[in-house]
Structure formats: C-alpha cells, structure tokens
N, C-alpha and C positions, 0 to 999 in steps of 0.2 A: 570339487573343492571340499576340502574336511570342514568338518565344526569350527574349530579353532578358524580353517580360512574366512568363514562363512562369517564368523564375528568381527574379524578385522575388517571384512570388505564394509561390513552397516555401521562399525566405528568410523573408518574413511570417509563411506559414500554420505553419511552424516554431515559430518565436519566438512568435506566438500560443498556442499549445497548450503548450508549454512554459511560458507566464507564469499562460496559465491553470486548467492544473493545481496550478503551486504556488499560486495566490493562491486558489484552491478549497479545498487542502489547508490551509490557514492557518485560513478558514473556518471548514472542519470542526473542524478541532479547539479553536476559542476555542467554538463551540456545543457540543462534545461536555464540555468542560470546564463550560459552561453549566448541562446538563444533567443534568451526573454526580450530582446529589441522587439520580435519579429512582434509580439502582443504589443509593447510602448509605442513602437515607433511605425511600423505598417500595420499599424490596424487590424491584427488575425486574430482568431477566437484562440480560445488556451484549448480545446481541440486539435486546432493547426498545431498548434507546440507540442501536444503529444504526441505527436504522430510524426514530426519533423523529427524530435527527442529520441523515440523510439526508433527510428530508422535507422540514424546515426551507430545508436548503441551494438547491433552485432558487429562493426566493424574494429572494436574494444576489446570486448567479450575473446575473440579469436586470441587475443595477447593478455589480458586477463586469467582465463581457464587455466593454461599451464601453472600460473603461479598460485592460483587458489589452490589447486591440488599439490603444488608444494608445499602449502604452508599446511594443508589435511593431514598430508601424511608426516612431515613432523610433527604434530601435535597427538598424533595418533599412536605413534613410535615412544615418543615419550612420555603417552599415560600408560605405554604398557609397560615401558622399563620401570614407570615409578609404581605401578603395583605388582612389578615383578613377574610380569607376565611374560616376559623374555627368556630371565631365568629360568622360571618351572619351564618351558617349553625346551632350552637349550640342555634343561637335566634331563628332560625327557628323551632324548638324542634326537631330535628335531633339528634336520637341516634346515642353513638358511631361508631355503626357497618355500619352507612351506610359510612364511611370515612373507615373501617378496611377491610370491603368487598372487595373492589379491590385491595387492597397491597394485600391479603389473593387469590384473584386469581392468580394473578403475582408470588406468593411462591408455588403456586400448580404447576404452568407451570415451574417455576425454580424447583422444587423438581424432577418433572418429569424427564426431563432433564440429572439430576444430576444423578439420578438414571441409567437411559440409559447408559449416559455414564460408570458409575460403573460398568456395568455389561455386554456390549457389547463393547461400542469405545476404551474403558481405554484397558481391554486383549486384544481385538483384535490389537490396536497400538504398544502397549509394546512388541507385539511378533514379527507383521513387523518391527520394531525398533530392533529385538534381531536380525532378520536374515540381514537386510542389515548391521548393524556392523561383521558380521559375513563375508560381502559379502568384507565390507571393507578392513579386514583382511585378505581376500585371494588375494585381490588383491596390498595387501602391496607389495610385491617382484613383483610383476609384473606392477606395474608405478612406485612405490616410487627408486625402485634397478635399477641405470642404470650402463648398462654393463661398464665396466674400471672405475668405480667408489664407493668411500668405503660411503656408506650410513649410517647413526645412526638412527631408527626411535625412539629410545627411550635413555635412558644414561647408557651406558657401554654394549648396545650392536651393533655390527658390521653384515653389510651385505658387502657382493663384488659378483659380476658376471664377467665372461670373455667377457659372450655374451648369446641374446636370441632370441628363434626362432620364427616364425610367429604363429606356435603352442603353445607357451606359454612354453616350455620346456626350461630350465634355462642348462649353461654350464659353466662350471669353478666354482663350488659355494664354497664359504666360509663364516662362518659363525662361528665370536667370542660372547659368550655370557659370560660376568664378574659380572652379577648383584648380584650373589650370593654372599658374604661374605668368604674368606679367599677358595673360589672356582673358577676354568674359566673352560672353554671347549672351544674348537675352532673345528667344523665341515668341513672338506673340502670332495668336492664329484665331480667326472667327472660329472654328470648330475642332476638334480632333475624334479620334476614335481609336482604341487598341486593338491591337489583333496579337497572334497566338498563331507561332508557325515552328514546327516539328520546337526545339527548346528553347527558343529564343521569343521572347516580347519587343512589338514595335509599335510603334505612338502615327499614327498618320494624319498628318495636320493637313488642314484645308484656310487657303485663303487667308494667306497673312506674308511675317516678311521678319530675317533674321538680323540681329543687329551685334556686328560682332568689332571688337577692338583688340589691336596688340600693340602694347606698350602704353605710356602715356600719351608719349609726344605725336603717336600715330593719329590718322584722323577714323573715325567709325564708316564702316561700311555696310553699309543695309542691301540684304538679294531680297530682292519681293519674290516670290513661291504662288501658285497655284496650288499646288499641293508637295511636300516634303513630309518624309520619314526619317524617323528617329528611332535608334533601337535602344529600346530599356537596358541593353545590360550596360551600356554606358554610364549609368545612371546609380549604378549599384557597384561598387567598387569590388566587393565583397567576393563579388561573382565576376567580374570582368575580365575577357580572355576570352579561349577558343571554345566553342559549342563543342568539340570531340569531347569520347568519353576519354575520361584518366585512367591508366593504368589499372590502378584500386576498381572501377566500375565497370570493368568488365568482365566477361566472361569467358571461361578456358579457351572455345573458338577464335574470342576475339583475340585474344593475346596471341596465341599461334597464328592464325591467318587476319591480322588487321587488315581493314578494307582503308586505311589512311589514304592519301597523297604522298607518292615518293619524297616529296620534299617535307612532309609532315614525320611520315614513317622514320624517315633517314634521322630523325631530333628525337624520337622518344622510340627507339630500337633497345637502347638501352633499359631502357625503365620497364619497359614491356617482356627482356630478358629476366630483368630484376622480380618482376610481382609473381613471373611463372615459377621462377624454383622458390622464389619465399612462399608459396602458398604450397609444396611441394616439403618443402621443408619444416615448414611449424608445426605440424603433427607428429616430427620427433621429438619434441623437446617436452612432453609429458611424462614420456619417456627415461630422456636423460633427467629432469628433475625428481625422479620417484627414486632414479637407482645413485642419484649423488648422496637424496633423505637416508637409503637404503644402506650405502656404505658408512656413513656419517653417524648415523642414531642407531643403524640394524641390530648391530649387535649386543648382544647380554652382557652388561659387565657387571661386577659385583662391586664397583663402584660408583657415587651421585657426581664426583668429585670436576668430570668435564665433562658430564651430558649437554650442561645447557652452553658449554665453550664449542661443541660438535652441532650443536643446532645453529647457534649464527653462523658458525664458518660454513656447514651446507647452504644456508640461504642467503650466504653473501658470493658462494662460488656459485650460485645458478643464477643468479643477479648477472654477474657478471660475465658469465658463460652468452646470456641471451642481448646483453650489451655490446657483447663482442660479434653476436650474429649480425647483430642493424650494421655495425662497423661494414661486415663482409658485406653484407646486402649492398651495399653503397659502391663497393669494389666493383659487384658486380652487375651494377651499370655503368661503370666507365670501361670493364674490360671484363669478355667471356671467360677468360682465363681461370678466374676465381671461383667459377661457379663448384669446382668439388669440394674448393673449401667448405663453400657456405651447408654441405653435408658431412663435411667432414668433423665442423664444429661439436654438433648435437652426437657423430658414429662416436667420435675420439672420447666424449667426455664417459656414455653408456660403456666402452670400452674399460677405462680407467677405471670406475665407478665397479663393475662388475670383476675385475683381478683386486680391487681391494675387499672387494664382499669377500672373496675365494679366500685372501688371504688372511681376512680379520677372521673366518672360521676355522681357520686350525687351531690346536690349541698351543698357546703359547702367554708367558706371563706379558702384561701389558704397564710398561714402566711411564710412571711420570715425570716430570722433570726434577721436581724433588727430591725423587725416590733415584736418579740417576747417580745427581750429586752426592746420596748419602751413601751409595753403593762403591763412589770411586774413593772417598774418602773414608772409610770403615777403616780398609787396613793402618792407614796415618793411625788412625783415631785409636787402633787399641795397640801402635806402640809406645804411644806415649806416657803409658804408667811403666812400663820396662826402664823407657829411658828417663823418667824422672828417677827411678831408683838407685841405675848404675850411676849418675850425676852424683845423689845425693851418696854413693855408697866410696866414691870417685873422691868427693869432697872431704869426705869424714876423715878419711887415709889421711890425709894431708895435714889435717889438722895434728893428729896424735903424733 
C-alpha cells in the first residue's frame, strides 16, 4: 500500500471505529433500557443486566458494522474531495484503485469480522443469553417473592409465601394464575422447591391441592396432589415455547446436521435454510457498501455542486440494497429456490458499482441538468437578435 493508501486507510479505520462505537453505544443502551425489568421486576443485580446487555449485543453489531463502514467511507471521501485531495491525486495520473484499495482493505477486515461473529460470537452469545434468562426465572420466586407478601411479576398473576428457608425451600405457597381468558387456577402447597434441568426451570410442590375454574357458571374443581410440578417457563410469557435452540443460536454444525425431531425438523427446515446462507452472505455487503461509496463520491470533480446529492443517494441505495436482502432472506425460508438470489443481491450491486467506477474514470465532461438545458437551448437563444432584426428591418419597408 503507497503513502497516500496508507493515509486513507487511518482516515477510514478512524471514522470507522469512532461511528462504531457510538452506533454500538446507542445499541446498548436501547437494550439495556429493554431489559431493565429484569432489575424492577425479578429482582437481578445491574451485573446480571450487563452481562444479559452485552450478550445480546454482537447479534447487532454483525448488521451494524457494514453500515458504520459506510458511513466512514463517505465522510472520508468527502473530506478528501473538499480539500482536494482527489483532484491533486487524479492530476497526478492516479488511477482509481489506488484511492479504492484501502476502503477495499478496511471491508475485508470488516467482512472478516462480520463473519466471526456469524458464526461463532453471535450462537455462542445467544445461548449464554438463553441460559441466564433461564437462570433469571428460577430465581423469580426466590428474590422477587418475599415471604407475607402478594407479588405480581407479571398481570393477573399472583405469588405469596409464608416463609423461606436458607435452603431455598419455599413454605406456605400460593399461587394464582388468571392470564388465561374465561380460565384461573390458584395453586396452594405446604412446601415447594425449584430445580434446574438442561434449560428449563420447574417449581415442585409438595402436599397441597389445585383449585381451578372455567367459566362463571362452571362449578371449581379442586385435584389434591401429593406432589405436582410446575414448569417456570409457563410463568414467563416472554420466553414461553419450545426449549430447542432457534436458528440464530446455533452453530454452523447445528444448522447443517440438526439433531431435531422429524416433526420438529420438517417446521423450521426453512429458517435453518434461511440463517445458513444469511450468515454466508453478510460478509459481502461491506463490500458492496464501500464500492457503491466508491462509485458515488470516488471520483475527483472540479465541482461542490452534487457532492452532497451523491452522498445521500449512495446511502440511501445501500439502505435499500440491504432491505431488499431481509426481503430475499424471507423468500428464502419459504422456498430454496431464492437462495442465489440472496448472493446475487450484494455480487449484482459490487458489479454495477465497479463498471460505474470504470466508467466515471475516463475522461469525459460531466453535464448537469442545468448545464443540459442551457446547451439545448444556446442555438434558440442566439437566433433571436438575427430575427428580431429581419422583423424589425421587415417592418420598417412597410412603413416607408
């Protein structure tokens, strides 16, 4: 890389890391703001939020990065055209590519990156992320539920304890659940105790009796129990569903050879299509966004006149470029068919991107739309002293 690359690359990798620590920081805090139940309402230390907070976060990041480095290398592009560091470079007979070369490093090291984390930080987050809400949930009744007092952690359901032990063993429990529609149950039990089995929490009551009604006009029906379990994730809307990992939280293995249930398998084939080539695919689009910057601002003009009209249109076509990829990603869980699109999006636009770079560097004059109109209208414009003459020379005859 020449001098000249070598300052481009520390203007970029600057502006980079600067945009994308704030747009990380913005992040964090609309998730940490997200989050904050988990301190109000389950009783976790602001510890547990950071680390809840932070987990979440690389799964962002991976669709962040691309645009932070688009917005680097526009701003980079056009501090050099406004101190003309484009031009002295293009007097200099400097092809394009010694100005595209280091944006073009910068998107390899961002692609890299982006990739990594697809495929390692993203699952492996998302799954430490599954198990401390998990951890959260089991410790719902044991800070959020203070003994002689009726707790809500969520609306229309009820906790109460009498009292609990140093052991974590719950006494006196009651437990109204009304979330249901034209349904309630109310659980009481001399004892309970939680346990903690692979992701899932369950509540194991000892020695009590369920009291449960549907409808008004119905009558209650009480089961007495010896002993009855209860699984927490019931309990938590938030998280309620199947214990399998999700698409997003797995791992390259897992997506290729899922260990599901045929009958599991055959419902999320799709979406397990879908997260392999999206993780597959977003490491182009660092790529296409540097060489849309590239075609859009690259080149040296000797006018200010639509620098800043080429900078939104680049950041409104790569906006929409990566819009249009979720679009296809969608396609392609309902049907394999799609899937070259979904690389054809990010080859087609670096494509396009690159025959306009080729073709903005020849030389040739570059007209504006002003400059159009005055060109077709010239000739008009200087018959008309001829023809006001012959009118007026026309008129005069006629008089005498």
């Amino acid at each position: 890389m020449t001098l000249f690359g070598r300052y481009i690359f520390r203007q970029a990798g600057g502006a980079l890391s600067l945009i994308l620590m704030s747009l990380g920081g913005i992040v964090w805090i609309a998730l940490a703001l997200k989050q904050l139940n988990v301190v109000t309402t389950q009783g976790q230390d602001v510890f547990t939020l950071l680390k809840m907070t932070t987990l979440a976060l690389p799964n962002l990041l991976a669709i962040i990065a691309p645009f932070a480095l688009l917005i680097a290398t526009l701003h980079t592009l056009n501090r050099l055209a406004g101190d003309s560091e484009l031009i002295v470079m293009t007097a200099a007979g400097g092809p394009v590519w010694v100005v595209a070369r280091p944006f073009l490093v910068l998107a390899a090291i961002v692609s890299v990156a982006v990739a990594i984390v697809n495929h390692v930080a993203q699952p492996w987050s998302l799954q430490q992320l599954k198990a401390y809400i998990v951890q959260a949930r089991t410790d719902l009744l044991q800070q959020v539920i203070q003994p002689g007092r009726f707790s809500s952690p969520e609306p229309n359901l009820t906790f109460h304890i009498r009292e609990r032990s140093n052991a974590g063993e719950l006494f006196g429990l009651l437990i109204h659940d009304n979330r249901t529609p034209n349904e309630s149950r109310s659980y009481l039990a001399d004892s309970a105790l939680i346990t903690k089995q692979d992701q899932s929490a369950y509540l194991i009551m000892t020695t009590g009796h369920i009291l449960r009604r549907r409808g008004k006009d119905e009558a209650p029906q009480v089961v007495v129990f010896d002993k009855y379990v209860v699984d927490l994730d019931g309990f938590d809307k938030k998280v309620a569903g199947p214990t399998n990992l999700k698409p997003r939280e797995r791992f390259f293995d897992e997506l290729v050879w899922p260990q599901d249930a045929p009958k599991e398998l055959a419902r999320i084939k799709g979406q397990l299509r879908s997260e392999l080539h999206e993780r597959f695919s977003n490491p182009l689009y660092p790529f296409a966004f540097v060489l849309i910057a590239l075609a859009a601002a690259g080149q040296a003009q000797s006018t200010r006149q639509n620098r800043n009209e080429r900078l939104v249109m680049a950041f409104l076509l790569a906006v929409g470029l990566r819009i249009g990829s979720f679009a296809v990603n969608n396609l392609v869980t309902l049907k394999a068919g799609f899937v070259p699109l979904l690389y054809g999006v990010p080859f087609g636009a670096m494509a396009i991107s690159v025959w306009l770079m080729m073709r903005g560097a020849r030389p040739h004059r570059s007209y504006s739309l002003v400059e159009a109109v005055q060109d077709r209208l010239a000739p008009l414009l200087a018959r008309l002293p001829g023809l006001a003459r012959r009118r007026a020379a026309s008129g005069g005859g006629g008089m005498r």
